[in-house]
N, C-alpha and C positions, 0 to 999 in steps of 0.2 A: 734166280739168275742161273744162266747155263754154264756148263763147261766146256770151252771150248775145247779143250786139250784131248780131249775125247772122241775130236770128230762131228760134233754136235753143229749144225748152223745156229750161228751168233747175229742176231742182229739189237741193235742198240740203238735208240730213238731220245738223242739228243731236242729236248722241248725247253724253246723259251717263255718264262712264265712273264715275261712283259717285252715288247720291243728294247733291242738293245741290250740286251744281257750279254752279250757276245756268245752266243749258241753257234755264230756260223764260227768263228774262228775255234771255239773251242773243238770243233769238229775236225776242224782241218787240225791242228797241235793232237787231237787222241791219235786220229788214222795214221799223222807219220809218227808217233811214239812205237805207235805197233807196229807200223814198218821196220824201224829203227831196230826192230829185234825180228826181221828178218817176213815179216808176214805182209801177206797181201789186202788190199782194204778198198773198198768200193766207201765215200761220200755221197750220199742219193740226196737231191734238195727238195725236201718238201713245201718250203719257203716261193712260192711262185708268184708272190705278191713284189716281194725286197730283191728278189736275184740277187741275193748279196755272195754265193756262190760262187757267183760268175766270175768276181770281181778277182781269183784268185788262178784265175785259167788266162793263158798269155797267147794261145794258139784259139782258132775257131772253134764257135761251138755250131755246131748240126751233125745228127740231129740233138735236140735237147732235152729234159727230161719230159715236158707237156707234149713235144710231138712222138716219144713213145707212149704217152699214153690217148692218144689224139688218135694223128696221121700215121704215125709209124711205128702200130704195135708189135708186128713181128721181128725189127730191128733188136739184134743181140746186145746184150749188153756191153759185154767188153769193145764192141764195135763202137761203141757209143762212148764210150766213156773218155775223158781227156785228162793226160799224165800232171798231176801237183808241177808246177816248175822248180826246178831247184832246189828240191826238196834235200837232196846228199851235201850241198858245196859245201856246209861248215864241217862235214864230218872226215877223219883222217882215212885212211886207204883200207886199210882193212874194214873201217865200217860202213867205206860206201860199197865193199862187194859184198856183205854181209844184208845189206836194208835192199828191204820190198821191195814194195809200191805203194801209192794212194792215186788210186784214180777217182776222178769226179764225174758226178753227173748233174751240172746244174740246168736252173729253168734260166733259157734265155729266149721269148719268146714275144710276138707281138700280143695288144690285150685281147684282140680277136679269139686265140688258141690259150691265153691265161684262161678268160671266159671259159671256153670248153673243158680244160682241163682240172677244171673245178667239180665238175656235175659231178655225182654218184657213180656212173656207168666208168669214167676214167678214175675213180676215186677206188675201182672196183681192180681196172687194170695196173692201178699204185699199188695195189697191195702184191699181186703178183708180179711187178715189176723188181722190191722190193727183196722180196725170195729168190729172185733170179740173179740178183745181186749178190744175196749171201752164197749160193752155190755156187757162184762163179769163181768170191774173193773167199779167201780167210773169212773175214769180216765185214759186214757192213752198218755204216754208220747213215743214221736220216737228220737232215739236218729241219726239225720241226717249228713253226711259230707259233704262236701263241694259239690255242688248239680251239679254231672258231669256225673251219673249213672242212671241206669234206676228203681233201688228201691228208691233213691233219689230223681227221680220225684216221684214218685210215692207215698212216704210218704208229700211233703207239697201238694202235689195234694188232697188227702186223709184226710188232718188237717182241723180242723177248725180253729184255730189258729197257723200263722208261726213265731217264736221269732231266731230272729237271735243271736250267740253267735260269740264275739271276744275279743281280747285281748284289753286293757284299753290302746291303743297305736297308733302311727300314722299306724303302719302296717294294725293295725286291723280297724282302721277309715277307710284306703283303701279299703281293703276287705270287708268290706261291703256295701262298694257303689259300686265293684262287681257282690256280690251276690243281691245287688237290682238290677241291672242290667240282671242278669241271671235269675232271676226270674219276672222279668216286660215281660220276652218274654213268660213266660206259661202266664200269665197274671194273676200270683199270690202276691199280697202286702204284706210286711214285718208290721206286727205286731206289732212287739217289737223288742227290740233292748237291749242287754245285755252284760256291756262293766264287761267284768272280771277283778278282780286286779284294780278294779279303787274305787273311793270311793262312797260311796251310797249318800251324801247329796251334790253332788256338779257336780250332772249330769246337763252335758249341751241341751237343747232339738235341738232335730233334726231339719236341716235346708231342709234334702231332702225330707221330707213326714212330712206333719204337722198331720198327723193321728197317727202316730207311737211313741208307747211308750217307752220312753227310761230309760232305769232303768241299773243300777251296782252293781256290789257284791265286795266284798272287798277278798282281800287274804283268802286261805287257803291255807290247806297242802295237797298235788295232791297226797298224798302216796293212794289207794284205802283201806290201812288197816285202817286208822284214818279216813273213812267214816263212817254215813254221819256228818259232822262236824255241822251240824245247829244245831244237840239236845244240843251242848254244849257249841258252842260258839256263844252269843245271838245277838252281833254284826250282825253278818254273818247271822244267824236265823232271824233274823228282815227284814234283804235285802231279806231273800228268801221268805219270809210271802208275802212282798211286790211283787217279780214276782209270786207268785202262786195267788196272789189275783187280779193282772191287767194283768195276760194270760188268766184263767180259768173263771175269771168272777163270783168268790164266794167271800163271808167273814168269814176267819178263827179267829174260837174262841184261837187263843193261846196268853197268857198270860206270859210277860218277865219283871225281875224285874226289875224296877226302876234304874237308875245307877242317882246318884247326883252331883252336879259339883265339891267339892272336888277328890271322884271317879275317874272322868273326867279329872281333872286339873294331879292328879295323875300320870294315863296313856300316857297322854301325854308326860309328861316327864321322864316318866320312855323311852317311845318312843324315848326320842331325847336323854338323856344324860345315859343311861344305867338305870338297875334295884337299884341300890342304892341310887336312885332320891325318897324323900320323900315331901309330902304337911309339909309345917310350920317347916322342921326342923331345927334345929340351926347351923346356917353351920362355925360358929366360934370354934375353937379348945378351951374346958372348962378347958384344964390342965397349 
């Protein structure tokens, strides 16, 4: 893993080891964590099959990412690129003059130009697409599917860090002894490893690669309107601090308040027995 703090281009190749792990959102929640402490971050989709990218961009896309690597390879990137929405609103005054950006780049494209943008020769223009991203932004994040394509190699080819994303389950356990598999034959090593829906303090470490860091994010809400969910929910924001800070190789100054074990004890049980669960109340009938 690199260090960013050094000056070093960062780039990180978010891969989902089955459909559905949530690799696009988790991408969009890392890039504004790292905004959130002031840095800039390019989202590149290497996903040209699902455009699930798109779904998180409110303004027009063109061009998009298949027609820089198509029709429009000279197109700059920041030219190209379109602003996360509302990425600041839950955050207080001081920290929206403080945070970034996350710009994105997704495919939004007819199958005519998906087609194309598949071959080798654009597969060739991804990877220096890719790079020209990282020298643009702080950081840049590829948002990878299941690695069967040739932008798909071509983006963990191109990372310097590769973090596999799956689901907190035996499916997803599966899968990505998988995609270690499929990726032991480029002779590229899994990184990280990122069990979604599961819980951050009670990750088990990996028995396949004693290198590989294993980290989890707890629940969110996968709607793309209620992105990115970390400004607000600190829980979740803490698990993402923690992959942005043991992918990227930095340390982020963000600051989460305190929660005390009343708090704690609280939630809990508001968790198991509904919301009308109170710490110390008197659960005898006073009348």
């Amino acid at each position: 893993m690199v260090e960013t703090d050094d000056g070093e281009r960062s780039i990180v190749a978010l891969v989902g080891a089955t459909g559905g792990a949530g690799t696009t959102r988790t991408g969009i929640e890392l890039a504004a964590t790292l905004a959130r402490d002031g840095r800039t971050v390019a989202v590149v989709d290497a996903a040209f099959a699902t455009q699930g990218l798109s779904e998180y961009v409110s303004g027009r896309i063109a061009p998009d990412v298949t027609a820089l690597v198509t029709d429009d390879p000279n197109e700059p990137i920041p030219s190209a690129t379109v602003e996360l929405s509302d990425a600041r609103s839950p955050l207080d005054d001081e920290a929206q003059r403080s945070f970034g950006s996350v710009e994105l780049l997704p495919a939004y494209a007819p199958f005519e130009r998906l087609a194309r943008a598949k071959t080798p020769a654009a597969a060739e223009l991804f990877e220096e697409l890719v790079e020209e991203a990282a020298d643009a932004f702080d950081h840049a994040i590829v948002d990878v599917p299941p690695v069967a394509s040739n932008q798909a190699i071509a983006a963990v080819t191109v990372a310097d860090t590769v973090v596999a994303v799956t689901p907190a389950d035996d499916h997803g356990t599966d899968a990505l002894v998988r995609l270690r598999d499929r990726l032991a034959d480029l002779d590229i090593p899994v990184d990280a490893a990122v069990a979604v829906g599961g819980d951050p303090r009670s990750v088990e470490p990996s028995t396949a690669d004693s290198q590989t860091v294993d980290l989890s994010l707890p629940e969110t809400d996968p709607s793309p309107c209620d992105a990115p969910s970390c400004l607000e929910d600190d829980r979740y924001g803490e698990a993402l601090v923690e992959l942005a800070e043991s992918t990227f190789g930095v340390t982020l100054s963000i600051e989460f308040e305190a929660t005390g074990v009343r708090d704690r004890v609280a939630a809990a049980l508001t968790d198991r027995v509904g919301s009308n669960a109170t710490v110390g109340s008197n659960a005898t009938d006073s009348s």
